[in-house]
C-alpha positions in Angstrom: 0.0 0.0 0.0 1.7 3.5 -0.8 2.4 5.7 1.8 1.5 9.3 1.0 3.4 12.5 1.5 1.0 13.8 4.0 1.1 10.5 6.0 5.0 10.5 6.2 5.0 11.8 9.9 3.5 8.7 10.8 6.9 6.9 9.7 9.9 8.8 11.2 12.6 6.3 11.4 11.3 3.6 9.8 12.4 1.9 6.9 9.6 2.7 3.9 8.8 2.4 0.5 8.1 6.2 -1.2 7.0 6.9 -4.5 5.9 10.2 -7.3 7.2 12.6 -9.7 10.7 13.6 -9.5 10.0 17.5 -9.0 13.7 18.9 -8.5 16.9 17.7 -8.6 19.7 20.0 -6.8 23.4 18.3 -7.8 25.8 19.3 -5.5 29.9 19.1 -4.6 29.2 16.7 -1.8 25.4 15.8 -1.9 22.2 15.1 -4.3 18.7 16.5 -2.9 15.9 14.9 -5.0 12.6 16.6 -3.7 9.6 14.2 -4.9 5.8 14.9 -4.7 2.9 13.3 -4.7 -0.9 14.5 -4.8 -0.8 15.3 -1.1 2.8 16.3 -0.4 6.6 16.8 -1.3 9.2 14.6 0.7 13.2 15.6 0.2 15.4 12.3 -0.6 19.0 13.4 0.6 22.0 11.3 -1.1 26.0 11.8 0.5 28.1 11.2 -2.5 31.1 10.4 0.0 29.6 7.1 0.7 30.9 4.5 -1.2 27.5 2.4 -0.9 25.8 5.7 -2.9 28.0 5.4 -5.7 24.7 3.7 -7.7 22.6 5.9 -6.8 24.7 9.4 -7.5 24.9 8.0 -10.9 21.5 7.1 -12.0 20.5 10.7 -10.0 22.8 12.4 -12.1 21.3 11.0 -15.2 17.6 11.0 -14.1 15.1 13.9 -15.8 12.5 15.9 -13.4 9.2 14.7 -13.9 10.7 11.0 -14.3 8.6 8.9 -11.7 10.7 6.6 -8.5 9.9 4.3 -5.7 12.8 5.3 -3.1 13.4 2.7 -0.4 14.9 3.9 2.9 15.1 5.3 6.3 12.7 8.5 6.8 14.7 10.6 9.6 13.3 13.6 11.6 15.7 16.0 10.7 14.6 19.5 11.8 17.5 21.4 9.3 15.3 20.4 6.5 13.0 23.1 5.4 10.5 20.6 3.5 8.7 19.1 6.5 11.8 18.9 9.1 12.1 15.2 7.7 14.2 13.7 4.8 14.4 9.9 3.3 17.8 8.6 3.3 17.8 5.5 0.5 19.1 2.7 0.3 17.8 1.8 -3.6 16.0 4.1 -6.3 13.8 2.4 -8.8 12.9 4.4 -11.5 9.3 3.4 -12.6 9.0 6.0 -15.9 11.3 8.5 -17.3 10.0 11.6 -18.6 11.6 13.3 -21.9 14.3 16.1 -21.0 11.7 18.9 -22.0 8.7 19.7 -21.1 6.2 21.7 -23.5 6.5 24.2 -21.1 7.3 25.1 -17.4 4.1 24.3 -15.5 5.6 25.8 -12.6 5.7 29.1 -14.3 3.1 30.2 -16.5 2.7 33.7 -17.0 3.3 34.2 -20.6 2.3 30.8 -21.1 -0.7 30.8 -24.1 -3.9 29.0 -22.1 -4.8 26.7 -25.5 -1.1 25.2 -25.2 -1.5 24.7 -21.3 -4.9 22.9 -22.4 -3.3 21.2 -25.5 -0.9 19.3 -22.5 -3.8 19.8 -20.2 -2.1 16.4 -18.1 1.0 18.8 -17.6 -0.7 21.6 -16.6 -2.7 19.7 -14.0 0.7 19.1 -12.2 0.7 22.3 -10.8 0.6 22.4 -6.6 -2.3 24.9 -7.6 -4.4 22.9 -10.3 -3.9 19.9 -7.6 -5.3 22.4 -4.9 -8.0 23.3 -7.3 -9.4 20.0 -7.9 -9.1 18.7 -4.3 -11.3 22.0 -3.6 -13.8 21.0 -6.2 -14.0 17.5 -5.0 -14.3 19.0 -1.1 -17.4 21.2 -2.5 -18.9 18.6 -4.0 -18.9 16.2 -0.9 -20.4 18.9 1.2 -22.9 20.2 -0.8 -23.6 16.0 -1.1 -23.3 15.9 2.6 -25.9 18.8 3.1 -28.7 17.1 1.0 -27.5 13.5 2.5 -28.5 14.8 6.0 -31.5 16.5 5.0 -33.2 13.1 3.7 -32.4 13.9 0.0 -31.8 10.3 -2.5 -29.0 10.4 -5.2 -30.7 9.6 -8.7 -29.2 8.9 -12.2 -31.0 10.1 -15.3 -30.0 9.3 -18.9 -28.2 11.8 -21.0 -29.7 10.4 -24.2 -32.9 12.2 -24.9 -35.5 11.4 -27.9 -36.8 15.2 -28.7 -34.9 18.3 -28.4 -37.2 19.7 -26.3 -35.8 22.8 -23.9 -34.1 24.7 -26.8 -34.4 22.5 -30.5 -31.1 24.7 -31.5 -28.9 24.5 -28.3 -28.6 21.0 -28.0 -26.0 18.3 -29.7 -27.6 16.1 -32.1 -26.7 12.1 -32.2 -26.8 9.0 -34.1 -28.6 6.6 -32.0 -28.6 3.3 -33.6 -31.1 4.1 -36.9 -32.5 6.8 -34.8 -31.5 10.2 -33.8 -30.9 11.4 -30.7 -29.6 14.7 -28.4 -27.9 15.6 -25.6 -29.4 16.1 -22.5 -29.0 20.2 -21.7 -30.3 19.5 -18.4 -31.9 16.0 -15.9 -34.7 18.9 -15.3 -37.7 16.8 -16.8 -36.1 13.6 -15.1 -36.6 15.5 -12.2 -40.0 16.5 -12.3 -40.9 12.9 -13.1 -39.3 11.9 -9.4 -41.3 14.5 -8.1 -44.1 12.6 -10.0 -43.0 9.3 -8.7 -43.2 10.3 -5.0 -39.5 10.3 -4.4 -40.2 13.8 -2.7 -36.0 15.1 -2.4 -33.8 14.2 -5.0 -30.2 15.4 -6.4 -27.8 14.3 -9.3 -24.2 15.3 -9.9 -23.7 15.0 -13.9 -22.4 15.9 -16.7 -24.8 18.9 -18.9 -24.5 19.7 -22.5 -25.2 22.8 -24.2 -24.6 23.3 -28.6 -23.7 27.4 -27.7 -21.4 29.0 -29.8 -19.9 30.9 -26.8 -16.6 31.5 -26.2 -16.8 33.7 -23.0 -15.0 33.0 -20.0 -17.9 31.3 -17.8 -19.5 28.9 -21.1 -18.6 25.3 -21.9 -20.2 23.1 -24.4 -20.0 20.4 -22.0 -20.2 21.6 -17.9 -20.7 19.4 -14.4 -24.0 20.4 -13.0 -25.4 19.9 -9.3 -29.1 19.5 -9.9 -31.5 20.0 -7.2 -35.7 19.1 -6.9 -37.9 18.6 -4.2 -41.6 18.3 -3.1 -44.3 19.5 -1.0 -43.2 23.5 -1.0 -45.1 26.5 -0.4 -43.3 28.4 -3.0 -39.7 29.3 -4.5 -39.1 30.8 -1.6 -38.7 27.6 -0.2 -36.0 26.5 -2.8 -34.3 30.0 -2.3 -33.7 29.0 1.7 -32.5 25.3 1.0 -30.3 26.5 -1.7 -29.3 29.8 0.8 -28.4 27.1 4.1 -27.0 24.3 1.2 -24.3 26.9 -0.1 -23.6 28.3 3.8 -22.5 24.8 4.7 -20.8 23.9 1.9 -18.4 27.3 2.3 -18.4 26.5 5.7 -16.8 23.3 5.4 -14.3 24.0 2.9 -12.9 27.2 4.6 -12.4 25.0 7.7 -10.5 21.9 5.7 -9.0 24.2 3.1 -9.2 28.2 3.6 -5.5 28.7 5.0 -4.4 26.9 1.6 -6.6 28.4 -0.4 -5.5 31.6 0.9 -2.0 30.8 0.1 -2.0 29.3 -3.3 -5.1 31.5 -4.8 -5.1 34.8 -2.6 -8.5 33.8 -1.7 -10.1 34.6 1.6 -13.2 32.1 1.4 -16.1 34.6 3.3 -18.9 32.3 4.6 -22.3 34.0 3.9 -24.9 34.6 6.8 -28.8 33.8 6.4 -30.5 34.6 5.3 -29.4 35.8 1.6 -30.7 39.2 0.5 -33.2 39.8 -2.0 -34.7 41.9 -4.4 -37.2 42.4 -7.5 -35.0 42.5 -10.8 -36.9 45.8 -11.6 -36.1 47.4 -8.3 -31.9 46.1 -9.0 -32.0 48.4 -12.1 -33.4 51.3 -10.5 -30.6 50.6 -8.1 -28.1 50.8 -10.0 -29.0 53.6 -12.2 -29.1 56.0 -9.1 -25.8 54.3 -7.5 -23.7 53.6 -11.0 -25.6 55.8 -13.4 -26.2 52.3 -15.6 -29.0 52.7 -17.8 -29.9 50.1 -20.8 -33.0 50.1 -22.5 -36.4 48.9 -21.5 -36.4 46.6 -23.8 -33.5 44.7 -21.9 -34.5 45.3 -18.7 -36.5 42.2 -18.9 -32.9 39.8 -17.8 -29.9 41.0 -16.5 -27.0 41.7 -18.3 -23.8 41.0 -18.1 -22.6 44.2 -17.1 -25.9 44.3 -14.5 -25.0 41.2 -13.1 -21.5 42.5 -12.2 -23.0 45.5 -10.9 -25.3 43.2 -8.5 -22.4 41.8 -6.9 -21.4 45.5 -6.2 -24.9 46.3 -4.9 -25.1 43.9 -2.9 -22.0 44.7 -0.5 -22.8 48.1 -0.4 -26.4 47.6 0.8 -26.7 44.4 2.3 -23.0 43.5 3.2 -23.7 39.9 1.4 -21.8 38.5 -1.5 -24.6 36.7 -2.8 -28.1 38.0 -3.8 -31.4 36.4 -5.6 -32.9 38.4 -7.7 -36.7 37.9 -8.5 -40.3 38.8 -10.5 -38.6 37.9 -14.2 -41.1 38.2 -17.2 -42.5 34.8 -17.3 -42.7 35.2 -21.4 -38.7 35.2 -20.6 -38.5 31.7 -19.1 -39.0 28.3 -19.2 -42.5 27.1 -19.6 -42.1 24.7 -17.1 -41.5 27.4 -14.1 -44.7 28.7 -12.5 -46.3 31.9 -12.9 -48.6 32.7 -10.3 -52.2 34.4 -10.3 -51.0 37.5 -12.1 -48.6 35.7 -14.5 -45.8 36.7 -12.1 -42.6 34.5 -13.0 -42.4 32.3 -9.2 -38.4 31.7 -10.4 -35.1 33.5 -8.9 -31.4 34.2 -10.2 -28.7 33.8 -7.7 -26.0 36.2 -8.6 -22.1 35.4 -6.7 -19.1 37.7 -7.0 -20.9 39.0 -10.4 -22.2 36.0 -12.0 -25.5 34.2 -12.3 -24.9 30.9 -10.8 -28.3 29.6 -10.7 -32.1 29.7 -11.6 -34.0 28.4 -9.8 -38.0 28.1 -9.2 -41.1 26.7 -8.3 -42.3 23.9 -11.3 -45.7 23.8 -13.0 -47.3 20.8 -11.5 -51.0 21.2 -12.5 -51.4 19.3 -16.3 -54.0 21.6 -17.3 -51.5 24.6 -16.8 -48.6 23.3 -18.0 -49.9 21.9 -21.1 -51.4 25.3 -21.6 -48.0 26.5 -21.2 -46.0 24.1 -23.5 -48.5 25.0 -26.1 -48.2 28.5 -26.0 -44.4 28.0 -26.4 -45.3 25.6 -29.3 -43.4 22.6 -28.0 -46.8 20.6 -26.8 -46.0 17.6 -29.3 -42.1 17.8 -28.8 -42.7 17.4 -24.9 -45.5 14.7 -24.8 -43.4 12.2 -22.9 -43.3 14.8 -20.4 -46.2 16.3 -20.4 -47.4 12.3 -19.1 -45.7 13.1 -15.7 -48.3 15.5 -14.7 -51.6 13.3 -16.0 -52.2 10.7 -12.4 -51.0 13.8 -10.0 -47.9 15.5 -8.7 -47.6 17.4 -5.7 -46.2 20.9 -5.5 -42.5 21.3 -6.3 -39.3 23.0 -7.1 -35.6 23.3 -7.3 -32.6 24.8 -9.3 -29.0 23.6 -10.6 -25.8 25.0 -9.6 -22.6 24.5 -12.2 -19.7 23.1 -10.3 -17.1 24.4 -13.0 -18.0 28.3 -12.5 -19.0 27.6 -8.6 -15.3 26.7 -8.3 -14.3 29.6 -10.8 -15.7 32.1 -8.5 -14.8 30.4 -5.2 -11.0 30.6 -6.1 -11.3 34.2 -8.5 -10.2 31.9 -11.6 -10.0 33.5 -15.2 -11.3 31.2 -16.9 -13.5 28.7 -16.7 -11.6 26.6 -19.0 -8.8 26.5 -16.1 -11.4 24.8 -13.6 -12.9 21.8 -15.9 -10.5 18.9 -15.7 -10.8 19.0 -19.2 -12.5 21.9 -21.3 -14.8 21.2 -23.9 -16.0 24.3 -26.2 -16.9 25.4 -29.5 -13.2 25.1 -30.8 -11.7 22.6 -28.6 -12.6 18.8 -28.6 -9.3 17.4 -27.5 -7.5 16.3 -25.7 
């Protein structure tokens, strides 16, 4: 079983079996200092070239490119000169288990100036990175505790295909398929799969999964292809109940990663991770752009006034320091026309849906789902997609109680938690208009 860099301390002086990447080699007058890493940790291997029984070993060191991989057998010593760690592994054999060419494509370590499509074209270089390894393990820590929320709060884990028989959301958004002598597309979203839990009686249900979307978009927050956290649940009152689970959800999922990883993250990234209080502020989309016309003199025309723009949306995240000392704000009462047919409008066709804007981007919509089949096949059928969305429509026919939910992206939650570029940087590998490789 390997022994891992963080668990090392659990071995002074005893004789162990280390292995990883080669990361530096420092060949000196009198000694060789390998410093090898693995996903957790870096360990320094220290070789006296005045013993005799070394002579092996200061020869295949000299020889031996960074980046190479080694399983070092040896004595691990407490030896509090060592900067890395106050330890150092003193060997007694070096088995080299890959070598790695003499040049990299470029210096991982060092990539300012670096081109991003090169870093992605050797995307499993660039992930070497003590900070792309950081990244990741933060992603995965989100993850687990947004998991962990919903675990504890009765929600069940489902699967729902990504093979679907009818473009239904958005006909020109999503990827078409060859499916046997049939064709088929790309789910954009589980959101119908959803519903029909709901319909089932499964009452709380989530689903981590891969989303695809056919948009020509090259900004820094789109992907053709994205990890989505999707959320649904029964027996609500109204969005404002999925705006309060998804408020606490976030809360203790930033909660838990500051306490495992904030000193890091503050470190590697910069990053002070700020855990929001409850509950989250919130205000009426029209309201927001009156707000920031008087406070930022930004004006657009009505006729846009019915979403937020980009520009708006980065403005939110302004608004809502300055007045409500939050980083995160919902903002609510969307044009129904605007959305989805499947979210609920109310007695007065009032959208009953929400954005969730964080550090200037829209992270999620959410909202409370049509659940009556007279209403929502009304509403299909005014968006003329009645006979494209039959299968669903089905859901809704023996009863459903009332319902709602949102998604989250897990590739620009992380973007935002960290303040990355890109959100090419914080998929483990991008997929976009122009890139389908590696």
């Amino acid at each position: 079983m390997k022994i891992y860099a963080k668990e090392l301390k659990q071995h002074l002086n005893e004789e162990i079996e280390f292995s990883g990447f080669v990361d530096s080699i420092r060949d000196l007058q009198w000694v060789q200092f390998i410093i090898l890493r693995d996903s957790t940790g870096k360990v320094q291997v220290t070789i006296e070239k005045s013993e005799e029984k070394n002579k092996e070993l200061v020869d295949l060191v000299s020889s031996l490119p960074v980046e190479s991989t080694v399983k070092v057998t040896g004595k691990l010593l407490d030896s509090p000169k060592v900067k890395l760690n106050g330890m150092e592994l003193i060997p007694t054999n070096i088995e080299i288990t890959s070598k790695s060419n003499n040049e990299l494509p470029f210096n991982y370590k060092k990539i300012d100036g670096v081109n991003l499509d090169t870093r992605l074209d050797y995307r499993f270089i660039d992930l070497r990175s003590d900070a792309n390894i950081l990244l990741f393990q933060v992603q995965s820590l989100l993850v687990k505790y947004i998991r962990e929320y919903l675990y504890q709060n009765d929600f069940t884990e489902i699967h729902t295909p990504k093979f679907i028989a009818t473009a239904s959301e958005s006909g020109a958004e999503v990827f078409e398929v060859k499916y046997f002598d049939n064709k088929a597309y790309l789910a954009q979203s589980p959101q119908f799969y959803k519903q029909m839990a709901m319909a089932s009686g499964f009452s709380k249900i989530f689903e981590v999964a891969p989303c695809f979307r056919a948009e020509n978009s090259n900004t820094s927050r789109h992907a053709t292809e994205f990890t989505s956290f999707d959320v649904e649940f029964s027996y609500i009152d109204s969005y404002e109940d999925v705006m309060n689970l998804e408020a606490e959800m976030l809360t203790y999922a930033l909660t838990k990663v500051k306490e495992e990883y904030g000193t890091k993250i503050k470190e590697t990234f910069g990053e002070e991770i700020i855990v929001p209080t409850l509950p989250f502020p919130v205000m009426k989309l029209s309201d927001v752009y009156q707000e920031l016309e008087t406070r930022y003199n930004y004006k657009v025309a009505p006729e846009e006034k019915t979403d937020l723009t980009t520009e708006a949306e980065r403005l939110v995240y302004k608004l809502a320091k300055e007045k409500f000392n939050h980083e995160f704000m919902f903002v609510v009462d969307y044009p129904a026309d605007k959305r989805a047919f499947y979210h609920m409008r109310d007695e007065n066709g009032t959208l009953q849906g929400y954005d969730l804007i964080w550090r200037g981007v829209e992270i999620t919509s959410g909202a409370q789902r049509e659940h009556r089949y007279e209403q929502i096949c009304a509403n299909a059928e005014s968006k003329g997609l009645k006979e494209d969305v039959k299968f669903y429509l089905e859901f809704f026919k023996y009863g459903c109680p009332p319902h709602g939910g949102f998604a989250i992206g897990v590739d620009r939650l992380t973007m935002l938690l960290l303040n990355i570029n890109s959100i090419k940087e914080t998929e483990f590998l991008f997929r976009g208009p122009s890139r389908l490789t590696p």
